[in-house]
VOROZA-762211 format. One line per 4 residues: their letters; for each residue x, z, y of C-alpha. Coordinates in nm, 2 decimals, decimal comma. Layout:
<rs>
a = X:Z:Y; ...;
</rs>
This chain:
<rs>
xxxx = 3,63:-0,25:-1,15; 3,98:-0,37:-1,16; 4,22:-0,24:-0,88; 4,45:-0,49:-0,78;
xxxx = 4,67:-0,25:-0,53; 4,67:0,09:-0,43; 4,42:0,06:-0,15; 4,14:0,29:-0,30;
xxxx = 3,95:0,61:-0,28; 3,87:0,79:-0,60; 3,53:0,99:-0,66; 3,71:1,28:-0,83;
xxxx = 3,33:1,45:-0,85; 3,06:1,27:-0,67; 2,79:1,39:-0,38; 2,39:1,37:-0,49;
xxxx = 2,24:1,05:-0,49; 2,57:0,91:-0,33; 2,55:0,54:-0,26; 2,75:0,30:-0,04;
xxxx = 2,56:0,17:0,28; 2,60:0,00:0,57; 2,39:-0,13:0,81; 2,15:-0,30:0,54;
xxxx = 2,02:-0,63:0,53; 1,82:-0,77:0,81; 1,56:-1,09:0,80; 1,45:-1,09:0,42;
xxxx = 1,15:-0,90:0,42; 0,98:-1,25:0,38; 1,15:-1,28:0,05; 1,08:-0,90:-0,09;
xxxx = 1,38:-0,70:0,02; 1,40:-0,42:0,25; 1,70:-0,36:0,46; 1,82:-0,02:0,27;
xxxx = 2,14:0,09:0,49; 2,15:0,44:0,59; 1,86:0,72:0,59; 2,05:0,83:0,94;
xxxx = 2,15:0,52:1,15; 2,32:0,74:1,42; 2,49:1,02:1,24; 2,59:0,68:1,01;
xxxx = 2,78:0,49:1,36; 2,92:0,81:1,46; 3,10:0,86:1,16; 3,24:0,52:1,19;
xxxx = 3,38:0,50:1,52; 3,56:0,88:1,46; 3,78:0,70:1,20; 3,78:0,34:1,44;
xxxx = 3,52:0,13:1,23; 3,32:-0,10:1,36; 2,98:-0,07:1,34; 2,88:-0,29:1,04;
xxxx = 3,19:-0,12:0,84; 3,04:0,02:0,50; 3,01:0,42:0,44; 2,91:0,61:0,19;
xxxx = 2,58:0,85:0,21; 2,49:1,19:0,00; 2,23:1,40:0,00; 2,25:1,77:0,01;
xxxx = 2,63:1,76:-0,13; 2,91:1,57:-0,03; 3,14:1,60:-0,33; 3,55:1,54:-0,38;
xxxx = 3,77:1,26:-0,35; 4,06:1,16:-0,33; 4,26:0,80:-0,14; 4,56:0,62:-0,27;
xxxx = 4,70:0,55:0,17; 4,69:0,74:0,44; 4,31:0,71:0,60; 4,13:0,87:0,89;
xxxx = 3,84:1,00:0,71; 3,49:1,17:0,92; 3,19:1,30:0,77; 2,83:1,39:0,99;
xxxx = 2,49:1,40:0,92; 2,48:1,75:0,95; 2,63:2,06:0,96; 2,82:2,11:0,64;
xxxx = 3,17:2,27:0,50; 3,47:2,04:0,43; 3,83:2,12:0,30; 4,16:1,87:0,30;
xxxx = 4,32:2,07:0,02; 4,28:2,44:0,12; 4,24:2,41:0,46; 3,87:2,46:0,64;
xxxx = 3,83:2,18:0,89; 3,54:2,02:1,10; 3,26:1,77:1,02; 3,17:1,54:1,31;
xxxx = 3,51:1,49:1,38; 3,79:1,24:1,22; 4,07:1,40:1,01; 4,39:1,23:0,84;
xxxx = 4,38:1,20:0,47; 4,72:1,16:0,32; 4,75:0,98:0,01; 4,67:1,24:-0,27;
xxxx = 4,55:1,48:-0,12; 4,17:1,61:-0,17; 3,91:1,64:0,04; 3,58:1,82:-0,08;
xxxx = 3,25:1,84:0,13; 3,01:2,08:0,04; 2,65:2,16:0,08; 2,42:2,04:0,42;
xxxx = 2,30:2,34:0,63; 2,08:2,21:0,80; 2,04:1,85:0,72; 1,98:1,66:0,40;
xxxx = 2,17:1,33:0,48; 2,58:1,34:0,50; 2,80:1,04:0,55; 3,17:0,99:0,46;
xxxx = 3,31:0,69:0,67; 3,71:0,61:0,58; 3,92:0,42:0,85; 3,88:0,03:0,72;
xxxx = 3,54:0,08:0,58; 3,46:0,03:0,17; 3,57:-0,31:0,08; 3,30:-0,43:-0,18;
xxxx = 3,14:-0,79:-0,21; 2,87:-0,80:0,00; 2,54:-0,92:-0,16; 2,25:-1,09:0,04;
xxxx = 2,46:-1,06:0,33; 2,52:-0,63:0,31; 2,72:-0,40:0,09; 2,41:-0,16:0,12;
xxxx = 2,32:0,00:-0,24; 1,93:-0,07:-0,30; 1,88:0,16:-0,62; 1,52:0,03:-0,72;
xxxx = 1,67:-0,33:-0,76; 1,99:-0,22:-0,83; 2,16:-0,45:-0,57; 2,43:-0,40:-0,32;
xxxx = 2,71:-0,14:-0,33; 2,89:-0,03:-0,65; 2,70:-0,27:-0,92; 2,37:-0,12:-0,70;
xxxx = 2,40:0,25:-0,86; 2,50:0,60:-0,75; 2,82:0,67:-0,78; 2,96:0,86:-1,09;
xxxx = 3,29:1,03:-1,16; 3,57:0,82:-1,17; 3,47:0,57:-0,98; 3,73:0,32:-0,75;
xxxx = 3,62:0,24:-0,45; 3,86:-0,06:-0,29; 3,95:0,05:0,15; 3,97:-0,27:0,38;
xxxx = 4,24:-0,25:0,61; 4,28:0,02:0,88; 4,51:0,24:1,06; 4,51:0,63:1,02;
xxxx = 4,55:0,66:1,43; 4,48:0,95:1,61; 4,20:1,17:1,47; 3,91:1,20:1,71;
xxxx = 3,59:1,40:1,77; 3,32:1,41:2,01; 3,33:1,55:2,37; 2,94:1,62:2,34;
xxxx = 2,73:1,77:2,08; 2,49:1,47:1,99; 2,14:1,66:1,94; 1,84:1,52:1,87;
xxxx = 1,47:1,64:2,07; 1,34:1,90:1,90; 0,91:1,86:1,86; 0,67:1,68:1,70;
xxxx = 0,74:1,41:1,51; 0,59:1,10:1,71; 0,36:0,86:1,59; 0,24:0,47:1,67;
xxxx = -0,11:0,45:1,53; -0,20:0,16:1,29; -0,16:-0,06:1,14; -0,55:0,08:0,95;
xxxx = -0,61:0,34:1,22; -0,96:0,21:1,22; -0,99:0,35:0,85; -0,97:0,68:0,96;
xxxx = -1,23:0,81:1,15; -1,19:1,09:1,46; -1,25:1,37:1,21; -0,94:1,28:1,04;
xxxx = -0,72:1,16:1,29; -0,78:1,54:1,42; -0,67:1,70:1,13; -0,36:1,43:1,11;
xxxx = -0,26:1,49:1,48; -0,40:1,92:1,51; -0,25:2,08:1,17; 0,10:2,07:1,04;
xxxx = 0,28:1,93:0,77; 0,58:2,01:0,56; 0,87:1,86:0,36; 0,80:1,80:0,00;
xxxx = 1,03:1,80:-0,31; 0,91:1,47:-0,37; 1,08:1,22:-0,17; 1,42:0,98:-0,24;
xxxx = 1,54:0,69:-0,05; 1,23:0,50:-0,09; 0,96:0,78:0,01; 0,90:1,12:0,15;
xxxx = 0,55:1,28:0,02; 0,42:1,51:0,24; 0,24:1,86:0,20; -0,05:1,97:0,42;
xxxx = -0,37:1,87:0,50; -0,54:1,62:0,30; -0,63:1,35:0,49; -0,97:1,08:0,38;
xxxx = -0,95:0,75:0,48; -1,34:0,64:0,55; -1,29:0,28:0,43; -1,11:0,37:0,14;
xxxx = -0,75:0,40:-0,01; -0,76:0,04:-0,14; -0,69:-0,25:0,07; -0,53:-0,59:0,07;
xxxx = -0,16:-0,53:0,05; -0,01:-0,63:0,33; 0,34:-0,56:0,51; 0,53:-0,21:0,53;
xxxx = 0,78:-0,07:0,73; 1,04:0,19:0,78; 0,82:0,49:0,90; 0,50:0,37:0,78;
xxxx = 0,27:0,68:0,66; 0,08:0,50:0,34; -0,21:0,78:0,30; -0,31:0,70:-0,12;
xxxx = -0,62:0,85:-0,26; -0,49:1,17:-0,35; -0,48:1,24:0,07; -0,10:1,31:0,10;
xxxx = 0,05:1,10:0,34; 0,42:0,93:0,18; 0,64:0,78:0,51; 0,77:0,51:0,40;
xxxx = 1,19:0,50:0,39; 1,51:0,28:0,40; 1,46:0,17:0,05; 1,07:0,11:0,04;
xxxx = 0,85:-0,20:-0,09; 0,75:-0,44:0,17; 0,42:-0,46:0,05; 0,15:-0,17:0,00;
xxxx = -0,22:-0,13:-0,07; -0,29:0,16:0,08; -0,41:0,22:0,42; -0,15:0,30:0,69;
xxxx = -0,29:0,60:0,96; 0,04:0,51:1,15; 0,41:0,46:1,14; 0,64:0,71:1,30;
xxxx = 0,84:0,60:1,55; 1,21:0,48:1,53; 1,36:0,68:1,79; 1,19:0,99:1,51;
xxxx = 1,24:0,86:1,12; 1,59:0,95:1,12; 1,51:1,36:1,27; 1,22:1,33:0,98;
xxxx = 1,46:1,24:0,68; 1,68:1,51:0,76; 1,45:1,78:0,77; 1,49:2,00:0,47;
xxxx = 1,21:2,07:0,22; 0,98:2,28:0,32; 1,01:2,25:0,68; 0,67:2,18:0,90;
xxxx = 0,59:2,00:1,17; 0,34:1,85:1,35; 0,27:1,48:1,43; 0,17:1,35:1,82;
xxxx = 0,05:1,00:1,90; 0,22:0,75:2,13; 0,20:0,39:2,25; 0,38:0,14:2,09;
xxxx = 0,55:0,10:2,45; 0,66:0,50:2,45; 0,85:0,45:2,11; 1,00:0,12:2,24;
xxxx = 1,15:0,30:2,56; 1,25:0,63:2,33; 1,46:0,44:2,10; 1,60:0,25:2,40;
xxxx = 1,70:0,56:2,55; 1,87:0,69:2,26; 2,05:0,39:2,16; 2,19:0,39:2,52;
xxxx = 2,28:0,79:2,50; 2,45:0,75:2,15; 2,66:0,48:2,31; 2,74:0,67:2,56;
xxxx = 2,85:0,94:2,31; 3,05:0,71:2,07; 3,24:0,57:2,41; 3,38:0,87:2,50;
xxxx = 3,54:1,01:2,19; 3,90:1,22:2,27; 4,20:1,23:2,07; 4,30:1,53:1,89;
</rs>
C-alpha cells in the first residue's frame, strides 16, 4: 500500500483475527454476500462516537487481544467490547473511554476479560476504498478492508480526516441483560418435534472452541431433527441455529453463507447475538423462546437506550 502523506496508523504487532469493519454491507444477500461488519454492533458505535465518528466510520475489530500500534497525527483513539487493559506508552488508562494519541507514541491493548470481541475506533475513521458499497473485511471471500485479510505486522492503515477534540467517556455503564439467550422459533421448527424442542429450550449449552466470524458451534445436548438434517437450501441469517446431522447446533454469524441445507430450530434474536458472540468459551447458558414481536420490541428498546447512552457522552 503506498502512503501518500503522513495520515496513517501502523500495526506495530497486530490483535487476533484483527480485521477492519464497519457497518457491513446491506441489500446483497440476493446476490450471495452477507453484510460482515462487526460481531458487536453496539460496543462497535460506541467506540465511534468516543473519538467523534459517525456511525458508518470504519474500525477495526480483534478477538481476544488487541495488539500495538502506533499513528503518524494526533488522533482521539477508544477501544470497547469488553473489559480489557490498554497503555499509551507506560501509562494504564481506560477502555470505553476516548484517549489522545500523539503522533508516535504507542498504544498497546491487551487481552479481553470478559469478552471476546474488542474494537479500536480512531478519530476520522480507517480511510480504505470501500468495496460493494462497505470497507467491512469478509475473510471467506477475501473482500473488503485491507485486500479482505487480517491484518499482519507492518501494516499502513490510511486515517480520514478528524480532529483529536476533547477525550470523552460515558456517563453510564452500558450493560447488557443478563439471562437466557432468546430465541424466535423457525424458520424448520416443524422439523423438530416437542421431545426436542424440550431438550433445546430445558438443558444448557456452552461456548465451543470452534467458532470464527462465520460460526459459533455449540456444546451440549444433541439435538435430532425428526425430518432430517437435509433440506432444500434456502436463506440464512445472522443468528440462525443450523442444527447438522452430528446434533450440535452452529449460530450462524456476521460472516456466514446466505444459503444452508440444514434445518434451522430458530434464530436468536437481534437484541441477543451480539451478548452470544462475546461470551467466552466455555460459558453455558440456556435458550428461551419468544415471538417474533418480543425480539422486534427488544431490539427497539435497546437501540433507543444505546442512543440515549452515546448522546450523553462528557468531556474529560
Amino acid at each position: 500500500m503506498t502512503i501518500e502523506n503522513s495520515n496513517f496508523l501502523t500495526v506495530l504487532r497486530p490483535g487476533l483475527m484483527m480485521t477492519v469493519q464497519d457497518r457491513g454491507r446491506h441489500g446483497l444477500l440476493r446476490f450471495g454476500v452477507s453484510r460482515s461488519g462487526p460481531m458487536d454492533p453496539a460496543a462497535f458505535a460506541v467506540a465511534n462516537a468516543l473519538v467523534g465518528n459517525g456511525d458508518d466510520a470504519a474500525a477495526l475489530e480483534f478477538a481476544y487481544v488487541g495488539g500495538t500500534f502506533s499513528v503518524a497525527r494526533p488522533v482521539r483513539i477508544a477501544i470497547t467490547g469488553g473489559d480489557v487493559e490498554m497503555r499509551i506508552g507506560d501509562t494504564k488508562v481506560k477502555a470505553w473511554e476516548s484517549h489522545r494519541l500523539l503522533a508516535g507514541q504507542v498504544v498497546t491493548i491487551g487481552g479481553m476479560r470478559d469478552a471476546v470481541w474488542g474494537y479500536v475506533a480512531i478519530s476520522g475513521g480507517i480511510d480504505i476504498v470501500p468495496v460493494l458499497g462497505a470497507k467491512a473485511t469478509h475473510l471467506r471471500t477475501a473482500i473488503g478492508g485491507l485486500e479482505g485479510r487480517v491484518l499482519a505486522e507492518g501494516d499502513m492503515l490510511p486515517l480520514a480526516e478528524g480532529g483529536t477534540g476533547l477525550p470523552r467517556r460515558l456517563t453510564a455503564i452500558w450493560r447488557r441483560p443478563r439471562g437466557p439467550i432468546r430465541v424466535v422459533p423457525g424458520p424448520q421448527a416443524d422439523h423438530f418435534d416437542q421431545g426436542e424442542w424440550d431438550r433445546f429450550l430445558g438443558l444448557p449449552f456452552s461456548v465451543s472452541n470452534k467458532r470464527d466470524r462465520m460460526a459459533m458451534m455449540l456444546d451440549g445436548p444433541v439435538v435430532s431433527a425428526a425430518k432430517g438434517h437435509d433440506i432444500v437450501s434456502d436463506g440464512t441469517l445472522s443468528g440462525s441455529i443450523q442444527v447438522p446431522g452430528s446434533g450440535h447446533p452452529l449460530v450462524l454469524m456476521a460472516d456466514r453463507q446466505t444459503t444452508g441445507g440444514y434445518p434451522k430450530i430458530a434464530t436468536v434474536a437481534s437484541v441477543d447475538l451480539p451478548r452470544l458472540a462475546q461470551m467466552p468459551r466455555g460459558t453455558a447458558f440456556r435458550f428461551a423462546r419468544i415471538s417474533q414481536d418480543a425480539a422486534e420490541a427488544l431490539l427497539i428498546a435497546e437501540r433507543r437506550a444505546l442512543r440515549q447512552v452515546m448522546g450523553e457522552l462528557e468531556a474529560l
